[in-house]
One Martini backbone bead per residue (centre of mass of N, CA, C, O) as a GRO file, in nm:
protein
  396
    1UNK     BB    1   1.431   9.834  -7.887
    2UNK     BB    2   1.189   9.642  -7.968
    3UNK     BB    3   1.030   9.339  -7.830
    4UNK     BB    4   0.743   9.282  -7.918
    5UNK     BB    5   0.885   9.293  -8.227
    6UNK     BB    6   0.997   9.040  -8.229
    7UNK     BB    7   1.062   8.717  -8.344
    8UNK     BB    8   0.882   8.467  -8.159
    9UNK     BB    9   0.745   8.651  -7.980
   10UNK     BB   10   0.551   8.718  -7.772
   11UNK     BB   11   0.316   8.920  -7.619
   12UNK     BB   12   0.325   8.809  -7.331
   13UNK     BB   13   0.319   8.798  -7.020
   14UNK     BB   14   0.618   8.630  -6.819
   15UNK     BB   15   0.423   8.615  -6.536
   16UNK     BB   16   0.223   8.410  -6.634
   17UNK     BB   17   0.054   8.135  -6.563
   18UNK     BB   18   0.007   7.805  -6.595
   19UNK     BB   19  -0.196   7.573  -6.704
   20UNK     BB   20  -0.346   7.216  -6.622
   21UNK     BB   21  -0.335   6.950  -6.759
   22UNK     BB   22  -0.570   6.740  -6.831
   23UNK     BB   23  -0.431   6.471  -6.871
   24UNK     BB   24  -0.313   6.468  -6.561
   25UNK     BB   25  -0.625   6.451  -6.438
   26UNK     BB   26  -0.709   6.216  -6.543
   27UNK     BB   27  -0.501   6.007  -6.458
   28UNK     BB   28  -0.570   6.046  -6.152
   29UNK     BB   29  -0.848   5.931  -6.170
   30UNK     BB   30  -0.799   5.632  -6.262
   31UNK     BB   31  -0.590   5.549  -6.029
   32UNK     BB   32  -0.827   5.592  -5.768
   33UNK     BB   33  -1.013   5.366  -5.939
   34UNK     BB   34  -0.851   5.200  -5.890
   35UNK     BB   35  -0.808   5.170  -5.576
   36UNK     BB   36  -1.056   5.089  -5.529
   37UNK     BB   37  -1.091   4.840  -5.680
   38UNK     BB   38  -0.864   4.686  -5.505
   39UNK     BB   39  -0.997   4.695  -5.227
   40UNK     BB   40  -1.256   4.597  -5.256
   41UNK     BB   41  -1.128   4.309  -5.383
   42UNK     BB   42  -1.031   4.239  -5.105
   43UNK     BB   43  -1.261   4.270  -4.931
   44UNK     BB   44  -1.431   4.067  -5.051
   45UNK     BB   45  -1.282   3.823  -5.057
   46UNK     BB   46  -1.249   3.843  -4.749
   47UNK     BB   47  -1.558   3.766  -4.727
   48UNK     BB   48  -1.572   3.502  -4.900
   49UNK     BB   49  -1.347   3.329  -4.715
   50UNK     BB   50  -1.521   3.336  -4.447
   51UNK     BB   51  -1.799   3.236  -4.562
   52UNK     BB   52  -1.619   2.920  -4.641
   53UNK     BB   53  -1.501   2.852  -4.388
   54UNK     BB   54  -1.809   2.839  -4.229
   55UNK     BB   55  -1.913   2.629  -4.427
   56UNK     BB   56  -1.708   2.405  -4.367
   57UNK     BB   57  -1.711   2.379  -4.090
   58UNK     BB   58  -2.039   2.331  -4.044
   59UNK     BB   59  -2.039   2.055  -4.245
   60UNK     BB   60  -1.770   1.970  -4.074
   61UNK     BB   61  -1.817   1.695  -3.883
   62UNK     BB   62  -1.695   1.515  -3.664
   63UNK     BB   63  -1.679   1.217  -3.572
   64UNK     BB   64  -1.758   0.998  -3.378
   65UNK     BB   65  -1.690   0.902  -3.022
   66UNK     BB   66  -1.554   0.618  -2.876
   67UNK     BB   67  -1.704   0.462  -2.593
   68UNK     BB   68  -1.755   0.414  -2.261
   69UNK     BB   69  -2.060   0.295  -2.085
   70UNK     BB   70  -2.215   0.385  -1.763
   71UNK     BB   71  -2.419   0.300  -1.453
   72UNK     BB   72  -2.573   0.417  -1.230
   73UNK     BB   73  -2.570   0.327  -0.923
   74UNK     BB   74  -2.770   0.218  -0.616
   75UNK     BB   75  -2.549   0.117  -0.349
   76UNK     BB   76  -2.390  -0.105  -0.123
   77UNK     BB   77  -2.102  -0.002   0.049
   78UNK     BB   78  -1.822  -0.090   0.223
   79UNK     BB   79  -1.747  -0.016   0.535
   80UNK     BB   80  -1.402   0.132   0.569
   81UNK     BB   81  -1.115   0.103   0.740
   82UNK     BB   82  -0.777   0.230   0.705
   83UNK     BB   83  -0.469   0.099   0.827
   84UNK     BB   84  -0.129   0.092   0.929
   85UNK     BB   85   0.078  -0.180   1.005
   86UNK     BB   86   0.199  -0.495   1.201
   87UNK     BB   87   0.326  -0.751   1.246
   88UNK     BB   88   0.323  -1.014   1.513
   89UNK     BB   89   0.368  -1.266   1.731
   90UNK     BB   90   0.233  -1.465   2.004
   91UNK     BB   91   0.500  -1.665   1.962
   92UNK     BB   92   0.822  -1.490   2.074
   93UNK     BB   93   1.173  -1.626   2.120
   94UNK     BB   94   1.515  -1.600   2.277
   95UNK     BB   95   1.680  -1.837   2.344
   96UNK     BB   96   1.806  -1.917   2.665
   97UNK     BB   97   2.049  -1.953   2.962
   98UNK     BB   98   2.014  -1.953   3.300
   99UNK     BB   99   2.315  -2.097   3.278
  100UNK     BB  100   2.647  -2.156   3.250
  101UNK     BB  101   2.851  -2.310   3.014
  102UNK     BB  102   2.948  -2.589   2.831
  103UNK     BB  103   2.896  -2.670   2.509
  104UNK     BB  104   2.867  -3.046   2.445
  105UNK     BB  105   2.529  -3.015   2.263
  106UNK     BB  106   2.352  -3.009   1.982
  107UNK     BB  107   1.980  -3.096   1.940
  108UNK     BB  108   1.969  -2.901   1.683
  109UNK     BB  109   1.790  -2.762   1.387
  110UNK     BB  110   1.799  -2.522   1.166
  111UNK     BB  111   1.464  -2.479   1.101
  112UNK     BB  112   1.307  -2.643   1.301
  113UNK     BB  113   1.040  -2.804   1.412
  114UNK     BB  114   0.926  -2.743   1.769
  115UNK     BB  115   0.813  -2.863   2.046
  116UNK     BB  116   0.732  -2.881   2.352
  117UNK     BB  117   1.035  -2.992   2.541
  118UNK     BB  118   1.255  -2.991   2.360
  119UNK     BB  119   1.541  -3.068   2.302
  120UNK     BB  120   1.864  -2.823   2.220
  121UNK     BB  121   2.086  -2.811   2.489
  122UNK     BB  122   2.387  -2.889   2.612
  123UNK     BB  123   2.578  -2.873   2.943
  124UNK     BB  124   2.798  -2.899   3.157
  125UNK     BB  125   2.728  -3.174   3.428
  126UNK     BB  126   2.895  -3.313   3.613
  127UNK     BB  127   2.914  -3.192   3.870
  128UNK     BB  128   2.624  -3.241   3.934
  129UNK     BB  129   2.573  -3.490   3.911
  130UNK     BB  130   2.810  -3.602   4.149
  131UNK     BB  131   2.575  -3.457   4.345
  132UNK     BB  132   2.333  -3.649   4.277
  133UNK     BB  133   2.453  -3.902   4.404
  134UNK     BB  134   2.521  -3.790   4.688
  135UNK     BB  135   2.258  -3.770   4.767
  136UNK     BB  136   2.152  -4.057   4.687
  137UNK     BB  137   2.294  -4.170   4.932
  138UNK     BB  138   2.184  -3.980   5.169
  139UNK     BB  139   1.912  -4.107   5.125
  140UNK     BB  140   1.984  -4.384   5.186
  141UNK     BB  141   2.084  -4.365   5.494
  142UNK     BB  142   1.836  -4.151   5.590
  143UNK     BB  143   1.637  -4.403   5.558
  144UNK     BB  144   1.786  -4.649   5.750
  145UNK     BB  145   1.806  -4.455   5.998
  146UNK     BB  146   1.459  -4.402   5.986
  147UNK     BB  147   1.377  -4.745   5.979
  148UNK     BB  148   1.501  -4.755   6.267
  149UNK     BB  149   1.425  -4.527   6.467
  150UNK     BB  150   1.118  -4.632   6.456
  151UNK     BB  151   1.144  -4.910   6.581
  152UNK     BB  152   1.263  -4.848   6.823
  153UNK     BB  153   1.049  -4.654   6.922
  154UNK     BB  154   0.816  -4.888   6.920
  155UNK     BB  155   0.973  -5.063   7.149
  156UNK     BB  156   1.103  -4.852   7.365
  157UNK     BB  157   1.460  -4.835   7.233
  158UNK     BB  158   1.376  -4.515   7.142
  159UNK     BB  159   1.417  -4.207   7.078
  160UNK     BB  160   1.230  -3.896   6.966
  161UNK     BB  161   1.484  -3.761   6.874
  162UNK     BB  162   1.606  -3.987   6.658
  163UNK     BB  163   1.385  -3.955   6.467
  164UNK     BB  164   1.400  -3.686   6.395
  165UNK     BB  165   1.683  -3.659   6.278
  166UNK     BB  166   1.635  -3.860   6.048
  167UNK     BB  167   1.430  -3.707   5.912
  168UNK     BB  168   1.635  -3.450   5.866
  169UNK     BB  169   1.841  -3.585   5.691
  170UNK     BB  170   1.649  -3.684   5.473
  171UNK     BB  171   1.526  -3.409   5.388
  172UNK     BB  172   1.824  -3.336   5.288
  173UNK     BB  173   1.866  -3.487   5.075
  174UNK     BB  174   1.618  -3.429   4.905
  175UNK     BB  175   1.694  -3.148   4.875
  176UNK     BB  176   1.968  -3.207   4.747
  177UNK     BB  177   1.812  -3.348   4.464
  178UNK     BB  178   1.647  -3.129   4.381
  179UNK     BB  179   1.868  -2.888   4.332
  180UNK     BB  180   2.032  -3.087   4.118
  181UNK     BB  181   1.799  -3.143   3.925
  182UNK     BB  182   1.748  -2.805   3.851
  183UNK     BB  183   2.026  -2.758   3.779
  184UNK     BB  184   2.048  -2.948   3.554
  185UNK     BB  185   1.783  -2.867   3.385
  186UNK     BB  186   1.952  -2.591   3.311
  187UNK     BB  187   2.158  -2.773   3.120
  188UNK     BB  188   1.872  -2.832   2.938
  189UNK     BB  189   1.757  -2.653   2.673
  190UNK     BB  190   1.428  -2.630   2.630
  191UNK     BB  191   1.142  -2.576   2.474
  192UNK     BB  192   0.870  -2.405   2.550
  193UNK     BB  193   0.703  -2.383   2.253
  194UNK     BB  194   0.558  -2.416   1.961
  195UNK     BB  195   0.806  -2.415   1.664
  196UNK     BB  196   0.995  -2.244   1.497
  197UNK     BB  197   1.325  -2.209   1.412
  198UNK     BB  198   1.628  -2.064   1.318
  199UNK     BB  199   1.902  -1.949   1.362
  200UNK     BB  200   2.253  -2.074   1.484
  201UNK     BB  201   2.467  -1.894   1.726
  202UNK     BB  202   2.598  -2.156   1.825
  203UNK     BB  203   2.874  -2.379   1.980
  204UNK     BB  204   3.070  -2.663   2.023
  205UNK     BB  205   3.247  -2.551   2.311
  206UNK     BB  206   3.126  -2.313   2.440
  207UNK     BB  207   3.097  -2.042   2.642
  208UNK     BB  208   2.806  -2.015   2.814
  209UNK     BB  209   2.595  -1.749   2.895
  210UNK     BB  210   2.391  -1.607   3.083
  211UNK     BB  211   2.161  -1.457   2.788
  212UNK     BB  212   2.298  -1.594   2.551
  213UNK     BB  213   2.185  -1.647   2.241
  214UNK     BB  214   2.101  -1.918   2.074
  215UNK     BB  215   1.777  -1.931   1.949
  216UNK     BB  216   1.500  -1.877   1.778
  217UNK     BB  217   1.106  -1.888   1.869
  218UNK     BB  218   0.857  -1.925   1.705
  219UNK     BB  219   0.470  -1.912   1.624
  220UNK     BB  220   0.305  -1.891   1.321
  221UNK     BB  221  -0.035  -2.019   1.381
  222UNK     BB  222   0.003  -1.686   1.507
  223UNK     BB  223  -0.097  -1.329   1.464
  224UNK     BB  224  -0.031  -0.973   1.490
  225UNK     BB  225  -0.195  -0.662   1.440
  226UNK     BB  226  -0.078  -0.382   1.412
  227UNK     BB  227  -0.261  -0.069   1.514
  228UNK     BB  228  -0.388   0.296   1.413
  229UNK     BB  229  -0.638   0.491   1.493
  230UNK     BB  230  -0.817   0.764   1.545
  231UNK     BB  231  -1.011   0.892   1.722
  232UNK     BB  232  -1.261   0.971   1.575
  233UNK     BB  233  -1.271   0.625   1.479
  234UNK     BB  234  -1.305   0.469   1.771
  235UNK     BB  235  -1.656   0.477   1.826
  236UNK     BB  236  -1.625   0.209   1.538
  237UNK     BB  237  -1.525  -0.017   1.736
  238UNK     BB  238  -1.461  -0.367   1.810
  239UNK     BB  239  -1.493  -0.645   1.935
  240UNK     BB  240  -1.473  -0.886   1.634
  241UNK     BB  241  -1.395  -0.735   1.417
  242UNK     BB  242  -1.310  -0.746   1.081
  243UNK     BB  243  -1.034  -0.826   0.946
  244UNK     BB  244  -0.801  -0.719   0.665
  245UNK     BB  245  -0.539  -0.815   0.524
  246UNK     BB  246  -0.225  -0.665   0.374
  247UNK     BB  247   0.098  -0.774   0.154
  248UNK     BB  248   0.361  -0.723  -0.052
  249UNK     BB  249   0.438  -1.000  -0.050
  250UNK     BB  250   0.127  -1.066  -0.142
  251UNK     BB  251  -0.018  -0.962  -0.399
  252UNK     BB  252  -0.388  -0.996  -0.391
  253UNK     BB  253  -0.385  -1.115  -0.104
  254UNK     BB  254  -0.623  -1.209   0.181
  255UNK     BB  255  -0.649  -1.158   0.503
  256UNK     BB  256  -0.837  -1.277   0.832
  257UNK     BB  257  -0.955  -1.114   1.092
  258UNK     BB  258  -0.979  -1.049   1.442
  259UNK     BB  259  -1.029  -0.826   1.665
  260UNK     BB  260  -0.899  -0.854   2.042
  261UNK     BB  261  -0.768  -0.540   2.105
  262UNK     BB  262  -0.826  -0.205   2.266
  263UNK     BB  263  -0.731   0.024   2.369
  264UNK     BB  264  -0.829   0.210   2.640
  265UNK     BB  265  -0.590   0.440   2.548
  266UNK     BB  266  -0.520   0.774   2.436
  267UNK     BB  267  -0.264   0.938   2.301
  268UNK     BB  268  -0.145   1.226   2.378
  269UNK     BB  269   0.050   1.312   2.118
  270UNK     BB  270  -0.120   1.148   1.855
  271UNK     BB  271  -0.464   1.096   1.920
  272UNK     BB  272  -0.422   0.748   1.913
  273UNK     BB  273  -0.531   0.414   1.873
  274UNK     BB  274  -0.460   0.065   1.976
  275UNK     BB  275  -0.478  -0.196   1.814
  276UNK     BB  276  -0.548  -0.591   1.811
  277UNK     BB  277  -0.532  -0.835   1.564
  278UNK     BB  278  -0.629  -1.204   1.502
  279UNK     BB  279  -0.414  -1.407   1.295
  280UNK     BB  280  -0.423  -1.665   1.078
  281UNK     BB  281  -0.155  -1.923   0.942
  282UNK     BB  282  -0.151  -2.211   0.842
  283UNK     BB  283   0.100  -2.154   0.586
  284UNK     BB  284   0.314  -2.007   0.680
  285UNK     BB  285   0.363  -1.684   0.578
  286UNK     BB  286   0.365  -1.496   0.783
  287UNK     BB  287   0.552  -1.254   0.918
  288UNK     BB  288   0.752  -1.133   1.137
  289UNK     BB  289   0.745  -0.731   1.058
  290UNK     BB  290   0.534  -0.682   0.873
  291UNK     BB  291   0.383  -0.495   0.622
  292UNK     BB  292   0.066  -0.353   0.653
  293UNK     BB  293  -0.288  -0.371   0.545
  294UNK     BB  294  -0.558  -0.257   0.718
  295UNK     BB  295  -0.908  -0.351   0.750
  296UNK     BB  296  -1.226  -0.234   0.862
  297UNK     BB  297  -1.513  -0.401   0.895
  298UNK     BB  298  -1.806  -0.205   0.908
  299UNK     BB  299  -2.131  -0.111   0.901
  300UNK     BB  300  -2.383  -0.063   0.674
  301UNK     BB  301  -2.470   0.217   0.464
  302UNK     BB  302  -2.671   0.362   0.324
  303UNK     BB  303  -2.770   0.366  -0.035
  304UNK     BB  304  -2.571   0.494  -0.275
  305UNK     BB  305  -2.396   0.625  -0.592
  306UNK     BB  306  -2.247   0.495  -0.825
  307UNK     BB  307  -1.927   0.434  -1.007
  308UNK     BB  308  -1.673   0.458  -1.189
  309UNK     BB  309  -1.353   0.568  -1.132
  310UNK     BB  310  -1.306   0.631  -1.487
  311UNK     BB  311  -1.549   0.869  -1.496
  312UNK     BB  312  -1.355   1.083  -1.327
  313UNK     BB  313  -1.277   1.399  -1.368
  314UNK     BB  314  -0.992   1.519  -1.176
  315UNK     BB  315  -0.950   1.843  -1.058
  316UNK     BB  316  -0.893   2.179  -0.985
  317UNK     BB  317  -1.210   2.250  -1.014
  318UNK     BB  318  -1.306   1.941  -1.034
  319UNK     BB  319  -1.541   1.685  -1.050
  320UNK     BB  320  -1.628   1.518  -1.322
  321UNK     BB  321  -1.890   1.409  -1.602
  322UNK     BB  322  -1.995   1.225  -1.882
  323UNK     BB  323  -2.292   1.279  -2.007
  324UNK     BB  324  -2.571   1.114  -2.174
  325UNK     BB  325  -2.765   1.198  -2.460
  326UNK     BB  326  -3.061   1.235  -2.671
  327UNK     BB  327  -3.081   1.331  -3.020
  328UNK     BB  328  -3.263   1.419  -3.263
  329UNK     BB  329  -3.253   1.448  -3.590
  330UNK     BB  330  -3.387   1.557  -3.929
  331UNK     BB  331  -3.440   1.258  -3.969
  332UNK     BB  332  -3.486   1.058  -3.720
  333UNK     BB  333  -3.210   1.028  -3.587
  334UNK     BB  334  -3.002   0.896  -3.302
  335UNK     BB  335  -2.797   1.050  -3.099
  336UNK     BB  336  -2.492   1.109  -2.894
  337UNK     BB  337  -2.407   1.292  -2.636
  338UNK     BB  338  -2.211   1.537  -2.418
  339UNK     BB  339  -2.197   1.611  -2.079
  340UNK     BB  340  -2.036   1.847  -1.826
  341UNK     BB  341  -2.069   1.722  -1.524
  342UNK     BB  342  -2.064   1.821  -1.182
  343UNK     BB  343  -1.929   1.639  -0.847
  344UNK     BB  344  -1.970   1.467  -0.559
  345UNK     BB  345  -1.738   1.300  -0.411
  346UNK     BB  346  -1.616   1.019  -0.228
  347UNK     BB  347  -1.564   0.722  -0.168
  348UNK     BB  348  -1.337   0.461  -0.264
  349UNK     BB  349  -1.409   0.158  -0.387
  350UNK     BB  350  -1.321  -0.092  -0.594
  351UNK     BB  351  -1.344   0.116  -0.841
  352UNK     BB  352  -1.560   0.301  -0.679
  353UNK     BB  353  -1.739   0.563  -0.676
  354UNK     BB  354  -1.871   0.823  -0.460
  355UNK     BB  355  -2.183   1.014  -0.497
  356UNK     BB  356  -2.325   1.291  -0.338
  357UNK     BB  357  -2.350   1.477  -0.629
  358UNK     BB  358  -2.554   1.509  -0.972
  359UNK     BB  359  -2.666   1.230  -0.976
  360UNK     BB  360  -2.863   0.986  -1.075
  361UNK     BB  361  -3.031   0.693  -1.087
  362UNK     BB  362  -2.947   0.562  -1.457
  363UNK     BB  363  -2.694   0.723  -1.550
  364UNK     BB  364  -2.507   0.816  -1.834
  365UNK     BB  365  -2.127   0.748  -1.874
  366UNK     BB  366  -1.826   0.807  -1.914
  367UNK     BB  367  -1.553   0.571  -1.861
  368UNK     BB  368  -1.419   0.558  -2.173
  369UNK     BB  369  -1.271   0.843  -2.364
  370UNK     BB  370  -1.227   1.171  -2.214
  371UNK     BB  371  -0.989   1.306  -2.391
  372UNK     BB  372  -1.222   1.358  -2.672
  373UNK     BB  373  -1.373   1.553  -2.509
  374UNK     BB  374  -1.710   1.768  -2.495
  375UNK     BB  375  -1.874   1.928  -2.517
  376UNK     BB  376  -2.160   1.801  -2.728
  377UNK     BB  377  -2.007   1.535  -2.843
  378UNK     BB  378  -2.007   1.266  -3.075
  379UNK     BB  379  -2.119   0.942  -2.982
  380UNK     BB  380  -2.050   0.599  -2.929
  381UNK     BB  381  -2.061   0.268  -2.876
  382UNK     BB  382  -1.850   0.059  -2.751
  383UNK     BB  383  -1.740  -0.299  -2.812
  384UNK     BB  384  -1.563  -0.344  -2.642
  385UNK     BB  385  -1.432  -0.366  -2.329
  386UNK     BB  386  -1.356  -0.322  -2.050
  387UNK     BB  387  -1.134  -0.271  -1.865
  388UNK     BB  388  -0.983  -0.341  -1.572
  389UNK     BB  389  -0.959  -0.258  -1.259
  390UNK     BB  390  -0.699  -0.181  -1.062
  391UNK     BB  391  -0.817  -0.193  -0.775
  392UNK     BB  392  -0.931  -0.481  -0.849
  393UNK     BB  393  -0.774  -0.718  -0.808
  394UNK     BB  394  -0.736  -1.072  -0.809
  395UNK     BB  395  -0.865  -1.354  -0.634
  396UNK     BB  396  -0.744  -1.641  -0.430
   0.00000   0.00000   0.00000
């Protein structure tokens, strides 16, 4: 049987290969373009989505940031040298009796104000007043046998040996009379000097021996300020220099002394040398152990620049402050704006730094409202007053 002869079979050789078709090329075609303007379409959008965020950032400028602002000043700061002492009394001690003995009375109030030499407390001296009874009998009988025997030895009817014992009798009961005075004296406990008593340690009937503590007595109407300061600091102190005190009891309050001793030698050990300043207490508020900061004003240094300490921004970089400074807008208005510069602080005293590079007089910073600034940024002047230092209590 022929093959090529049968009824609907081709002609064609079985292994010749099919073209492809039209249409599915086309297809590949239009996919292709559509991914292109697909991608085209996403890159431009995205790059007018930047260019419009760029364009709204541009234009939406911040408000200006309310500030308060001060002025560099050139002025003379007080020269002071600062460091911590303690309170001590000028007069102040724990009274005792010198001898042993039983009080019989106590005639003070504890806390009561009292003069030098009034009587605190009586020991019982029975035995001493009656020894001192008999010294002044001895001394009344040696007294009469001295001014026989002077009569007789005048007279050439006694002799002269006889009047030197009589007289020798007599100064002896004299001396007995004297050692019992000082005797009972010791059994009366006297103020030493004017102050203040405190608490009372002792009872009606108690057998006190001598050194056995009282009662104190303070003297209130001056104190001693101790303190101490370094070697380096010492070529600057003065007797008579002013001193301030400052106590946590009185917050806000200064007391006012002068320098009055100044240590000769400085410690091996510490390289500090011990100051001592007395300082008056007309109001008996001040008491002895309290703990001080204590001033010394030394003479005053040439003339600083200074600002307040709230326009310092202290940082582990560096301590900066923002200057102000003036720019024309295109409209011909004037705006403030603020630069970021680096400064070298000095020494703090009563709320204000001293600059000691970065600054010149008259320079406007930024004292208050720095936590929302940076460079370049628009400030206006706040109307508000500035808070109150708080370096810087009410004085009273």
């Amino acid at each position: 049987m022929n093959i090529a002869r049968e009824a609907n079979i081709s002609g064609k050789p079985i292994t010749e290969p099919r073209k492809r078709p039209v249409r599915m090329l086309r297809w590949f075609i239009i996919v292709g373009l559509a991914l292109v303007l697909l991608v085209g379409a996403l890159v431009g959008f995205e790059a007018f989505r930047s260019r419009m965020i760029k364009q709204f950032f541009a234009g939406n400028k911040p408000p200006p940031v309310a500030v308060t602002i001060a002025e560099a000043k050139s002025e003379v700061i007080p020269n002071l040298l600062t460091a911590v002492g303690d309170l001590a009394a000028v007069h102040q001690v724990n009274v005792t009796s010198d001898v042993s003995g039983r009080i019989t009375e106590i005639l003070f109030q504890a806390g009561a104000n009292v003069k030098s030499g009034t009587p605190l407390l009586q020991l019982f001296d029975g035995p001493e007043q009656a020894d001192l009874a008999s010294f002044k009998a001895q001394a009344t009988m040696a007294q009469l046998s001295l001014d026989r025997a002077r009569q007789l030895a005048a007279r050439q009817f006694g002799a002269q040996v006889t009047v030197d014992q009589a007289q020798s009798a007599f100064d002896q009961a004299n001396a007995g009379i004297a050692r019992m005075q000082a005797v009972i004296s010791q059994k009366l406990v006297r103020a030493p000097f004017d102050g203040e008593l405190g608490v009372r340690k002792v009872e009606v009937g108690q057998y006190l021996t001598a050194g056995t503590q009282i009662v104190s007595l303070t003297d209130l109407s001056e104190l001693y300020a101790n303190f101490t300061i370094t070697e380096k600091d010492s070529g600057n102190l003065k007797v008579g220099q002013v001193v301030r005190i400052k106590v946590d009891a009185y917050p806000g309050r200064t007391f006012e002394g002068k320098i009055t001793t100044i240590e000769p030698q400085i410690s091996a050990d510490t390289r500090n040398i011990r100051v001592q300043a007395t300082i008056a207490n007309p109001e008996r508020i001040l008491k002895p152990g309290m703990f001080a900061t204590t001033t010394v004003v030394l003479p005053d240094k040439p003339p600083v620049i200074t600002i307040p300490e709230t326009a310092v921004d202290y940082t582990l970089y560096g301590d900066s402050v923002y200057l102000i400074s003036e720019k024309k807008e295109d409209d011909g208005k004037t705006s403030l704006t603020t630069t970021r510069s680096f400064v070298q602080t000095g020494n703090r005293i009563e709320g204000r730094a001293e600059i000691l590079k970065g600054l010149k007089p008259g320079d406007r910073v930024v004292a208050v409202g720095q936590l929302k600034l940076q460079s370049g940024s628009a400030v206006t002047i706040s109307t508000d007053p500035a808070p109150p230092i708080p370096a810087q209590p009410p004085r009273y």
